[in-house]
C-alpha positions as CSV (number, residue, x, y, z in Angstrom):
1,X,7.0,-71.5,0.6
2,X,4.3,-70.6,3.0
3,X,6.7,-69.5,5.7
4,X,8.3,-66.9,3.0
5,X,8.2,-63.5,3.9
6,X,6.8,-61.3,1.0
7,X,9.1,-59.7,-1.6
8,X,10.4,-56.4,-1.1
9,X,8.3,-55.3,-4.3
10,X,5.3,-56.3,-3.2
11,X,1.6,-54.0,-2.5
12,X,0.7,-53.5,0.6
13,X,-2.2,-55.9,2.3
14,X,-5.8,-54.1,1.3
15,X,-7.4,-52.8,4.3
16,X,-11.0,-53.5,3.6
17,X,-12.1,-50.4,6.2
18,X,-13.3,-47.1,3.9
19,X,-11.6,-44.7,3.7
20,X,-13.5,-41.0,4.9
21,X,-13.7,-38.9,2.0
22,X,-11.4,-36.2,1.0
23,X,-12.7,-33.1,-0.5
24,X,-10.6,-32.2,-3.5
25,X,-8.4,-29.1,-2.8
26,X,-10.0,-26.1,-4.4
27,X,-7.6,-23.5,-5.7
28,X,-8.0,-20.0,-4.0
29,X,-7.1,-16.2,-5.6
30,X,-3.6,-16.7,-4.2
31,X,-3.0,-20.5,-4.6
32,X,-0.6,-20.1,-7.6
33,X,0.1,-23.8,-7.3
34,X,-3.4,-25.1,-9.0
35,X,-3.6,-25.1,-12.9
36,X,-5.8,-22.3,-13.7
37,X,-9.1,-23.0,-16.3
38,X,-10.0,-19.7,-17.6
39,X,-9.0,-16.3,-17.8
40,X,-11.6,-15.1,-15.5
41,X,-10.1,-17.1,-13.0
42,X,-6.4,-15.5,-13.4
43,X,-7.6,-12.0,-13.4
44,X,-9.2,-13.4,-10.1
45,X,-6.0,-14.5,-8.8
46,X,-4.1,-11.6,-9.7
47,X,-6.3,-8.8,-8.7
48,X,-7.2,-10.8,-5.2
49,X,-4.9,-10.0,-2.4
50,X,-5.1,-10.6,1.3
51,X,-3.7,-7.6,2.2
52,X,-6.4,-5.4,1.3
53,X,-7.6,-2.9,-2.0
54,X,-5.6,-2.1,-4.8
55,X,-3.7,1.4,-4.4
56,X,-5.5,4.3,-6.7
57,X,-2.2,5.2,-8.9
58,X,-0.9,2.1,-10.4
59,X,2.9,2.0,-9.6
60,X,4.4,2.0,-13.0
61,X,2.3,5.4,-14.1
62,X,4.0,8.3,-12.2
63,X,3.0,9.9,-15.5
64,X,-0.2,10.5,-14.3
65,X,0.5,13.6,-12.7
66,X,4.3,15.3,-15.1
67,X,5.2,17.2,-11.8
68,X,4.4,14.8,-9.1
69,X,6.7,12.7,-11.8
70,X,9.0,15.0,-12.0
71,X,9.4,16.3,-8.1
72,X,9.6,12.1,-7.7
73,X,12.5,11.5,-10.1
74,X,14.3,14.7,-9.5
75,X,13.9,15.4,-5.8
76,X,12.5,12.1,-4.7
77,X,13.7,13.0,-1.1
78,X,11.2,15.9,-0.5
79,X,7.9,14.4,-2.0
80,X,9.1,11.6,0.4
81,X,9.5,13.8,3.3
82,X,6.3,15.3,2.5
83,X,4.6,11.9,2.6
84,X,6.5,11.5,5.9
85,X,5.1,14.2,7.2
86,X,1.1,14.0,6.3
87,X,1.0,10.4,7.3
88,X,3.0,11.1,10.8
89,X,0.4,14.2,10.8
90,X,3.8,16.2,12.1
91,X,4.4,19.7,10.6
92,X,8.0,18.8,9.9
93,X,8.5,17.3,6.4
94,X,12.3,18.8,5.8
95,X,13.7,16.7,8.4
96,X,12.5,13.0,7.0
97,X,13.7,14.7,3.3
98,X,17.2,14.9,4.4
99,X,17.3,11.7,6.1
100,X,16.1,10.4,3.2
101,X,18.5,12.3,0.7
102,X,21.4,11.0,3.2
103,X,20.1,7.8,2.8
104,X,20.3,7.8,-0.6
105,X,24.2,8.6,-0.9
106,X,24.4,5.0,1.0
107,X,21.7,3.1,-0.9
108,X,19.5,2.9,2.3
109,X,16.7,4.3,1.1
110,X,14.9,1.3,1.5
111,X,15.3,1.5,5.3
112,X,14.0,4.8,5.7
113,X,11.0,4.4,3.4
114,X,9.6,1.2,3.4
115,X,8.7,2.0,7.2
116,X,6.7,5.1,6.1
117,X,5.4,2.9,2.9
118,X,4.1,0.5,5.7
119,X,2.2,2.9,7.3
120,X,0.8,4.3,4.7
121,X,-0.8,0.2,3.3
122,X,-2.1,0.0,7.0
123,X,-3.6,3.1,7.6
124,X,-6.1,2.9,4.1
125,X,-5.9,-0.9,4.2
126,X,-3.9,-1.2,0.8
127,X,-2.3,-4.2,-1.0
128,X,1.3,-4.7,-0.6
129,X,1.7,-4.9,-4.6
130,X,3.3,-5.1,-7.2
131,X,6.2,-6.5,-5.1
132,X,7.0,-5.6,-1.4
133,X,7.8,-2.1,0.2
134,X,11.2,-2.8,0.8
135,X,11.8,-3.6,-2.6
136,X,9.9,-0.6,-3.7
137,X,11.9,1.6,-2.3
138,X,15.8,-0.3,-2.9
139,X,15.4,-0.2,-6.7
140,X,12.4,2.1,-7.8
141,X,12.4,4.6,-4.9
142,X,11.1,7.2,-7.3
143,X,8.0,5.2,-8.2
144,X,7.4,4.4,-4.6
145,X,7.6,7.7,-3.7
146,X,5.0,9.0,-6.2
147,X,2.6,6.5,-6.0
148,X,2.7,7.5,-1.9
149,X,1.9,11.1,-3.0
150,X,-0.7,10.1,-5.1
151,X,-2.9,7.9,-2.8
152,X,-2.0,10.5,0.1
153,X,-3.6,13.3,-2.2
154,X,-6.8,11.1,-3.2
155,X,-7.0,10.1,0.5
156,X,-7.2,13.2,0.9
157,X,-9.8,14.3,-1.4
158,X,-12.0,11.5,0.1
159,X,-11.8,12.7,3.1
160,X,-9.5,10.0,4.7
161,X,-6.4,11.5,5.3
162,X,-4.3,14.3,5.8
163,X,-2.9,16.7,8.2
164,X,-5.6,17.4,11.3
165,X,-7.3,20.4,10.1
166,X,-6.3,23.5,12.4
167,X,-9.2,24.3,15.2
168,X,-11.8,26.8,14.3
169,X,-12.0,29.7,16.3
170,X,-14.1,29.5,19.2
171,X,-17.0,32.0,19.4
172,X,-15.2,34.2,22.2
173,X,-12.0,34.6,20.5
174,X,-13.6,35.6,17.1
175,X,-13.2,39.2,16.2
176,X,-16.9,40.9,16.6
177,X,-18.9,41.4,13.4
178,X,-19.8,44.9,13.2
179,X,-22.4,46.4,10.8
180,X,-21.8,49.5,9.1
181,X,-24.9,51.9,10.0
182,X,-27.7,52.3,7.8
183,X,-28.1,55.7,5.3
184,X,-31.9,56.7,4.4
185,X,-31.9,58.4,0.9
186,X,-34.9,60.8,0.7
């Protein structure tokens, strides 16, 4: 049967041209999809993030600080309108805290603060972690909204953040400094 065509199950004719070489894929800090050998190589992975640095206040530990904890849990909506207001550098942080506590009686609180959370990650270069700001603020707003306070107060500290400090007083609007006159004793 020379004139047979080859069965459906048969290889493919060898192509006797080489083949370039491939380099084998090497898994990076965020390719979840490689196995991973050791541990240092998962703490690698985990810790890694394109987004940028790891936040100060881990998310989970509002305890850190009781009454950050407890302005956060109790009155979430003004520590968030105070976070509003020192990265917006605006005066106003009453405003934002009852948009915020409005947005609360209609589970929206994600729309209001993850915009602010955003911010916040941009301006000090900061991981979007453990999950993403929209979620953070949907279903653990108080968390969110402590751990905004947190690395807005060490930003702070450091030097990096804040409200604009108020102008000093220029030389011809200062009051004069007078010296009261000198008494000889004899």
């Amino acid at each position: 049967m020379a004139g047979a065509p080859p069965p459906h199950n048969a290889p493919p004719p060898m192509n006797d041209a080489p083949k370039p070489a491939q380099a084998a894929p090497v898994a990076g800090p965020g390719d979840l999809t490689k196995p991973i050998a050791n541990v240092e190589e998962l703490k690698a992975r985990i810790s890694h993030t394109e987004a940028g640095k790891a936040w100060h206040q881990p998310f989970f530990n509002p305890f850190a600080d009781p009454v950050r904890c407890l302005l956060g849990y109790c009155c979430g909506c003004i520590l968030y309108g105070q976070n509003a207001s020192e990265i917006d550098q605006t005066d106003d942080w009453v405003v934002p805290a009852i948009i915020y506590w409005i947005s609360g009686a209609f589970c929206l609180q994600w729309y209001i603060g993850q915009p602010t959370r955003s911010k916040i990650r941009q301006k000090y270069g900061l991981e979007e972690a453990p999950q993403s700001d929209c979620i953070a603020h949907t279903v653990l707003c108080c968390f969110a909204v402590c751990q905004e306070s947190a690395e807005l107060d060490f930003q702070r500290k450091q030097g990096n953040g804040g409200k604009p400090a108020a102008p000093a007083a220029s030389p011809a609007h200062a009051a004069p400094v007078t010296t009261p006159p000198q008494q000889h004793v004899a």
